[in-house]
C-alpha positions as a printed Julia matrix, in Angstrom:
436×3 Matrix{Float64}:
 32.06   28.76  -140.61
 32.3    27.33  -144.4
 32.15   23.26  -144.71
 36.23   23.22  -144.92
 36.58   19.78  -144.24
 38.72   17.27  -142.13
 42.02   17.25  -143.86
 43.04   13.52  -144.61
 39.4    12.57  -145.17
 36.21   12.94  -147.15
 32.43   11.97  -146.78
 31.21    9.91  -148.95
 28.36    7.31  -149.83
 29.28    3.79  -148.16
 27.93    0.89  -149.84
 24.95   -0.34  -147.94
 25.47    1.75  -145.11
 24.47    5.48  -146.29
 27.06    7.85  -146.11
 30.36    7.39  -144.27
 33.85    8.85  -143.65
 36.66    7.4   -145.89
 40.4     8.36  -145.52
 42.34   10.2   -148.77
 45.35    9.23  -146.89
 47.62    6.81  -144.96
 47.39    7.0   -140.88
 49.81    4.76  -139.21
 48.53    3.08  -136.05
 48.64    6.1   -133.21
 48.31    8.66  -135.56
 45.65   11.42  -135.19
 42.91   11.21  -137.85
 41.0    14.24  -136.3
 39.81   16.1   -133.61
 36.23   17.51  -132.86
 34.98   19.54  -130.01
 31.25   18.67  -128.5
 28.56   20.47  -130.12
 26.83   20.31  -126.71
 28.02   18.29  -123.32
 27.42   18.13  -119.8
 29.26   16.9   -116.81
 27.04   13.82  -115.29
 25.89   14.67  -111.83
 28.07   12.14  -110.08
 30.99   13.88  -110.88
 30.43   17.16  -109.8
 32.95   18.81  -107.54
 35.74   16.26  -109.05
 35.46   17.71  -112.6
 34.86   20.9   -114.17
 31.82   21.39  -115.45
 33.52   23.95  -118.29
 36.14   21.85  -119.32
 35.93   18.9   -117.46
 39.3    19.34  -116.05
 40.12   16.53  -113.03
 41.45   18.11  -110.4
 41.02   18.94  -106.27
 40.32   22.31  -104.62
 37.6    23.52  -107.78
 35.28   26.65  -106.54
 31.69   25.94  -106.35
 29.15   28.26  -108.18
 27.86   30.75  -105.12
 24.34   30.46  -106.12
 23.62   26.67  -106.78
 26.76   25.24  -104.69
 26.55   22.42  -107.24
 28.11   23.02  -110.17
 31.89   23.42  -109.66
 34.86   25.17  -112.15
 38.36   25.88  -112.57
 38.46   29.48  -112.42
 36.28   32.57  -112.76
 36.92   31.96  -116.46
 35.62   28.64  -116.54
 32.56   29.89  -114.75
 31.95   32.38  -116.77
 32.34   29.99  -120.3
 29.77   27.89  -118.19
 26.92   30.33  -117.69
 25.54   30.39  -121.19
 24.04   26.81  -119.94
 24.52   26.64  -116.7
 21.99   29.42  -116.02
 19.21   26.58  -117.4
 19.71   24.95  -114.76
 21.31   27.04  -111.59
 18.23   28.85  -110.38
 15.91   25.11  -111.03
 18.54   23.17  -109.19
 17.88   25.9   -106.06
 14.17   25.64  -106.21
 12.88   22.03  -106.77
 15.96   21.17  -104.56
 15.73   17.37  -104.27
 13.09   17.03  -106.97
 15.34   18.57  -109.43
 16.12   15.06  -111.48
 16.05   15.59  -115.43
 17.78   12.66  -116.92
 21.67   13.21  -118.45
 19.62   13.1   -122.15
 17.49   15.41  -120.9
 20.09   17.84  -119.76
 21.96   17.4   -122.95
 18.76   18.06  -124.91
 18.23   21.49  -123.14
 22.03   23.0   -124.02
 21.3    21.86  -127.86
 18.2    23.8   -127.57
 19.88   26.54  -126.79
 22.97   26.23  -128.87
 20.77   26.23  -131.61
 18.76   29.23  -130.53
 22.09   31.32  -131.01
 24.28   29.25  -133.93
 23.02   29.94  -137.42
 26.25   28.96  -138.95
 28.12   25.75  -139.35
 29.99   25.13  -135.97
 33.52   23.37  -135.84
 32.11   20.21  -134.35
 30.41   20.03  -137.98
 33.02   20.28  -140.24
 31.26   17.27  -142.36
 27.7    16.56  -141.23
 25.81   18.94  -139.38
 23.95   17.6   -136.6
 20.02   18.05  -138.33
 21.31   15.57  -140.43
 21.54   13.24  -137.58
 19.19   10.07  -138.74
 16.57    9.99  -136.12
 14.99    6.38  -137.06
 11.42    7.42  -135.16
  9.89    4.44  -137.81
 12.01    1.85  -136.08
 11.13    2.66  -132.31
  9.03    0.51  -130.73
  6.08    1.33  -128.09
  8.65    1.32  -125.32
 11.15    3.49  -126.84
  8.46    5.83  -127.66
  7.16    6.3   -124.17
 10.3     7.1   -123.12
 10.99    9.59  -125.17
  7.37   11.33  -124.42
  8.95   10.79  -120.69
 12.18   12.94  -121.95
  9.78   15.77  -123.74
  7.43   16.47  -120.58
 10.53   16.3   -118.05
 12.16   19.35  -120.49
  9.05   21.37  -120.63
  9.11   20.48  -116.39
 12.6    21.45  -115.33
 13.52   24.09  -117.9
 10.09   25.82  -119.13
 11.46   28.98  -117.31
 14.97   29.46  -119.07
 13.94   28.05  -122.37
 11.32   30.59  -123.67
 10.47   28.95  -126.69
 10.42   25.23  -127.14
 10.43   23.36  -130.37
  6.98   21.99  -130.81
  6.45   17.98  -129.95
  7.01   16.75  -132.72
 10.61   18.03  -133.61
 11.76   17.56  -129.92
 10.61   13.94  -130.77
 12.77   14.42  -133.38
 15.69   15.21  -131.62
 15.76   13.06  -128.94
 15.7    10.22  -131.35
 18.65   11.83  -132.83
 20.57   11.88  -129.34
 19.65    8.64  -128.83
 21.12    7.61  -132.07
 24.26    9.66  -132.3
 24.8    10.49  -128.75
 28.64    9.67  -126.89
 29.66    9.13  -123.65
 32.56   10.82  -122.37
 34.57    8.66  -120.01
 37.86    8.3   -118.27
 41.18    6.67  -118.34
 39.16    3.84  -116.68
 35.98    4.25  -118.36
 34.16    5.57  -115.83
 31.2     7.72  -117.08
 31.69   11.67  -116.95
 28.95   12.69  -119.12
 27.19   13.12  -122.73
 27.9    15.05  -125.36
 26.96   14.96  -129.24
 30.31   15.69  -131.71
 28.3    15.51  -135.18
 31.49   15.02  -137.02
 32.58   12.05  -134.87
 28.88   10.0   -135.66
 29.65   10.31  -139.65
 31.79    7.45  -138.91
 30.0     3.87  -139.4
 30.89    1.25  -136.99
 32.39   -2.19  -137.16
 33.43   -4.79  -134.98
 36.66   -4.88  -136.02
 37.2    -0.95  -136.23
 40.2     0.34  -137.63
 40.06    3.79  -135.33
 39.18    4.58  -131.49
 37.78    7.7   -129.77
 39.23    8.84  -126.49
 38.65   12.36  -124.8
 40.53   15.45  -124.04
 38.34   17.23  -121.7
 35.54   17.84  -124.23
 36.68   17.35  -127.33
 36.88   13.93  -129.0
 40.2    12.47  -130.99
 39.72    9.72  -133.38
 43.09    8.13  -133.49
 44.16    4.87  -135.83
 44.47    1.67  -134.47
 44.91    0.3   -137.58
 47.03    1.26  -140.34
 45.13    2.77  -142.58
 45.11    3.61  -146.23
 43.75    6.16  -149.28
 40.38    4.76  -150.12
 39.29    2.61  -146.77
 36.71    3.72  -144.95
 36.73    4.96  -141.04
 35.12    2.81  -138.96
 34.95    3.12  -135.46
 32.96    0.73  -133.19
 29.49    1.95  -131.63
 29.36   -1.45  -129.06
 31.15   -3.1   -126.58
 32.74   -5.46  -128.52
 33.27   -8.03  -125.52
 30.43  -10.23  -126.59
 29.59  -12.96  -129.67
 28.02  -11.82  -132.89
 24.78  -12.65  -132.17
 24.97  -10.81  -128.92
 26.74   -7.86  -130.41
 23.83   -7.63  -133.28
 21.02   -7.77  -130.79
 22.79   -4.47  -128.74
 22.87   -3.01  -132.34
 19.56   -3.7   -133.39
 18.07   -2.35  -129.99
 20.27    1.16  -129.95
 21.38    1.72  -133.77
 18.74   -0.14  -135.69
 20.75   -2.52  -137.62
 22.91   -5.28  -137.87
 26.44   -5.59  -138.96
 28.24   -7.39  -141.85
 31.83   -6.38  -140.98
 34.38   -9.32  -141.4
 34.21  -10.4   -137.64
 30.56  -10.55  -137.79
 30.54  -13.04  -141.37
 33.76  -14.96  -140.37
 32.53  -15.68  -136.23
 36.51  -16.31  -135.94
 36.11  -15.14  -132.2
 32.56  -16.66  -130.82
 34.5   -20.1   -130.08
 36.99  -18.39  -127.74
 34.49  -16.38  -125.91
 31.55  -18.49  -125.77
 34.28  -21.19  -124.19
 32.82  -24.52  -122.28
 33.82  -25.51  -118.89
 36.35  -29.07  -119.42
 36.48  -32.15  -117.84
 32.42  -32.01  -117.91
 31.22  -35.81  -117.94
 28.59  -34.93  -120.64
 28.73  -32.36  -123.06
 25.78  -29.83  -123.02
 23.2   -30.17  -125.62
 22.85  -26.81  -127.62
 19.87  -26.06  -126.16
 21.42  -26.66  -123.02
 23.96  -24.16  -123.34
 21.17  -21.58  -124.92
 19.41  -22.0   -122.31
 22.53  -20.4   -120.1
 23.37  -17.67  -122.71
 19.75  -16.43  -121.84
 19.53  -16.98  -118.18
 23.4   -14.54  -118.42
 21.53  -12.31  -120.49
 18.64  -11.8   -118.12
 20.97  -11.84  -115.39
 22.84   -8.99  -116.7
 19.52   -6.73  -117.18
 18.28   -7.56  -113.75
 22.1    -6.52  -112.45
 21.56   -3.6   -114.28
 18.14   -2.57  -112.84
 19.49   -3.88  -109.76
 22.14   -1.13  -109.15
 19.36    1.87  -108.74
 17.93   -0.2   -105.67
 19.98   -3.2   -104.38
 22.43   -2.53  -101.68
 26.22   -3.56  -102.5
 26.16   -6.6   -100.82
 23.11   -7.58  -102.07
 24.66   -6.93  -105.42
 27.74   -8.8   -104.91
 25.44  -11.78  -104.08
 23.68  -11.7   -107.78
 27.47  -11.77  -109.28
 28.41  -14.33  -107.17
 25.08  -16.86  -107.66
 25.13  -15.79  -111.06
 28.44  -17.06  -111.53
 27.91  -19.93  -109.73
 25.08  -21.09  -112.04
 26.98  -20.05  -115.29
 30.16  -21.97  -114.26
 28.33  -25.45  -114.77
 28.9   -25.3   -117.66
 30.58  -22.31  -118.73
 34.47  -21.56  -118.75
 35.7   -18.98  -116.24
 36.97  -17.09  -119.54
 33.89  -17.25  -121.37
 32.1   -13.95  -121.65
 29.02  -13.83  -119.77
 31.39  -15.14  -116.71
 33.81  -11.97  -117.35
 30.85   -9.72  -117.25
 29.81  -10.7   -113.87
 33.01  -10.87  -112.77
 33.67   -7.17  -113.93
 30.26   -6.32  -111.87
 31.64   -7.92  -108.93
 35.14   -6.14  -109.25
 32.93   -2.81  -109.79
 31.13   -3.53  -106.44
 34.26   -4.86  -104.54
 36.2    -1.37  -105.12
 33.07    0.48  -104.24
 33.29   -1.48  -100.86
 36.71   -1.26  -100.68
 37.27   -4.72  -100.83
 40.71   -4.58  -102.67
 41.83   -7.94  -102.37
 38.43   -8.75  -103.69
 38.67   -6.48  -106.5
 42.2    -7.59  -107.06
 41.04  -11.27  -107.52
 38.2   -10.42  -109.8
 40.85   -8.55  -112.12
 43.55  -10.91  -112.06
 40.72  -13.26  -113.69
 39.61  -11.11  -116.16
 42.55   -9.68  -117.65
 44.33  -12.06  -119.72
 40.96  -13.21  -121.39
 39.92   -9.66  -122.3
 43.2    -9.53  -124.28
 41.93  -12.09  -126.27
 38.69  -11.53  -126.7
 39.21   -7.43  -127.34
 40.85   -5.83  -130.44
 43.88   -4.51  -130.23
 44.6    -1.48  -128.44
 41.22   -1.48  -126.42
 40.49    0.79  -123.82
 38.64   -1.6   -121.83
 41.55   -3.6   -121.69
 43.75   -0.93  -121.2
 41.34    0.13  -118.13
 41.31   -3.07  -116.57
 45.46   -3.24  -116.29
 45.27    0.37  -114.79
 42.44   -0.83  -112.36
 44.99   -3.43  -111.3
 48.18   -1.95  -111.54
 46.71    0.56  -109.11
 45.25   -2.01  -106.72
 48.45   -3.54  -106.99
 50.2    -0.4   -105.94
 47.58    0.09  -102.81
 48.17   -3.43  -101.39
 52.35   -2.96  -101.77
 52.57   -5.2   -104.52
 55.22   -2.96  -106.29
 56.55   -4.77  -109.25
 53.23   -6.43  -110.18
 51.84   -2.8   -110.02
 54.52   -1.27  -112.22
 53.88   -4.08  -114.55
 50.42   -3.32  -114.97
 50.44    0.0   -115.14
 53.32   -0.04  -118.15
 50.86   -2.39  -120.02
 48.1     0.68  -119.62
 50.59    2.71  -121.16
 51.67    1.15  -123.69
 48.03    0.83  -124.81
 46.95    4.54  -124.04
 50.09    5.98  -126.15
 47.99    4.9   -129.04
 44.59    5.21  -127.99
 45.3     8.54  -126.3
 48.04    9.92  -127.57
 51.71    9.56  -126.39
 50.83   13.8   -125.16
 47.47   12.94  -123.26
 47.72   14.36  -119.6
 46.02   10.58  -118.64
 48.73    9.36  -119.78
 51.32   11.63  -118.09
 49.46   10.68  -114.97
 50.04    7.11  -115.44
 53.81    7.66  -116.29
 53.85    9.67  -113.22
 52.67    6.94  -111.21
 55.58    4.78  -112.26
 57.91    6.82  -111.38
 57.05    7.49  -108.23
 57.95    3.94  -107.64
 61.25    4.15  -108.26
């Protein structure tokens, strides 16, 4: 395929950021800048026998593959799109049974490999920057970083020395690991819950901001990159590469760590949010010094790492109890809508729906919505999620109009994230009208 383009856009050189994608006409918020389909993708192991692993397609009743029993598909067709990388790891899966445990990078890794073995043109997913131009930034990783990805290498010579023949040598798998790393995307939900990783080459051209004026939401396994922001000849595309939940300072430290710089976007210079979500608890007899309240922001920081080692080992309940002391601490002298609360809140509602615990999870959301509306752009999917979460808990406990409420907020979100024609957000409608 011939470099044709994305038609309403261009490449070009970004001041201070390298090169970039810039519009060469208007989008109106909603409107469909482009699509791209993944280079490479793969269903995360969690999810298999609720999602394709060809198209990714939600659905019950899917037919498992005969030999592995634990990839599952659509249809014969679906199967047979599959097999191309399935077969690197069918036959594995069989034989190291348990042991079989490359990482989702890992995994991903192997299907570029052989993608690459077989492509020796431009691909549709690369309409603009082909993915050997990913930047790698090898010069920037640090001892830890590096180990890991000597980690990734030897578990891809491990698991899938018998289906790929010929490996690159060390140093360019080094190579393109960093570039994963770097330009990688998670596929999610309607709820963001994780259903794997893919690379769309086209899709990383864009540079990020905190106050992005586009969002990227899935269709099975291609990405759209739809306005959220009306948008004009000349400005550049920016979509976000962060959760944008957190302060500046925060937000630059998750940058630094994962995308190797900082940001100088207009939220980051003005700060016009950090009051808002770094809020104080009132009515405190004494205000907190600064290094007082430091002190907290990096007891909730280490807090949420721990949580998040925490979950590959901890039992639910034991989890629930880290939210709930964590909070504890936090709220002497944090607001209950200050950020590092909603996060272990949000942790809490995770585990409280994992144990069932609806009226749990319903209390946890009911707290955390109408801050993350403030705090989040406009049109955020996290926000978005969070009133489908509820709106569905809602529904469960017979709380009918506070349901349908909710759920009409999701929508009105996801008709512009999405798309008005996304089947998620079909599914929602459908929900509502089943109410009637």
């Amino acid at each position: 395929m011939k470099n044709e383009g994305i038609e309403g856009t261009e490449r070009f050189l970004s001041p201070d950021k390298g090169r970039g994608l810039r519009a060469v006409q208007d989008f109106a918020v909603g409107e469909l800048v482009f699509a791209c389909p993944a280079y490479s993708y793969v269903l995360t192991v969690n999810e298999r026998g609720a999602h394709c692993e060809y198209c990714f397609t939600r659905k019950e009743g899917l037919s498992k593959c005969g030999k592995c029993k634990q990839a599952h598909y659509c249809n014969i067709e679906c199967q047979r799109g599959d097999w191309a990388m399935h077969k690197l790891e069918c036959s594995a899966m069989v034989a190291y049974g348990e042991n079989w445990c490359p990482s989702e990078t890992v995994r991903l890794v192997a299907r570029i490999i052989m993608r690459q073995k077989v492509t020796t043109e431009r691909t549709p997913s690369e309409r603009l920057l082909l993915l050997s131009e990913f930047e790698a930034h090898l010069d920037k990783c640090d001892a830890e970083k590096d180990e890991m990805n000597q980690a990734d290498i030897a578990a891809l010579h491990h698991f899938y020395s018998k289906h790929i023949m010929e490996f690159p040598d060390d140093q360019a798998l080094t190579v393109l690991f960093g570039q994963v790393n770097c330009n990688g995307f998670t596929i999610e939900d309607e709820e963001l819950s994780h259903l794997g990783s893919a690379v769309f080459p086209d899709v990383a051209l864009m540079n990020h901001s905190c106050s992005p004026n586009v969002i990227v939401t899935y269709k099975g396994t291609v990405a759209e990159v739809r306005a959220v922001q009306d948008i004009a000849p000349g400005d550049e595309i920016f979509n976000s590469y962060i959760d944008l939940l957190y302060p500046t300072e925060d937000r630059n430290e998750r940058l630094v760590d994962s995308y190797f710089f900082s940001c100088q976007c207009t939220e980051c210079t003005s700060k016009s949010k950090d009051k808002a979500k770094m809020e104080l608890r009132k009515n405190m007899k004494k205000r907190p010094s600064q290094e007082e309240i430091q002190a907290m922001v990096n007891y909730a920081k280490n807090v949420i790492e721990e949580f998040r080692r925490a979950k590959h080992y901890k039992t639910p309940s034991e989890l629930l109890e880290i939210c709930e002391l964590s909070q504890e601490k936090m709220a002497t002298i944090f607001a209950d809508t200050n950020v590092y609360m909603l996060h272990m809140m949000y942790q809490a509602m995770g585990v409280c729906l994992y144990m069932q615990d609806w009226d749990g999870a319903m209390s946890y959301g009911e707290k955390i919505i109408h801050p993350y509306s403030i705090h989040y752009p406009a049109y955020s999917l996290n926000v978005a999620s969070m009133y489908l979460k509820l709106g569905r808990l809602y529904l469960g406990l017979e709380r009918k109009s506070q349901g349908v409420k909710a759920l009409k907020k999701a929508i009105a979100i996801m008709e512009v994230a999405h798309g008005k024609d996304h089947h998620y957000v079909a599914e929602v409608k459908r929900e509502v009208e089943e109410q009637k």
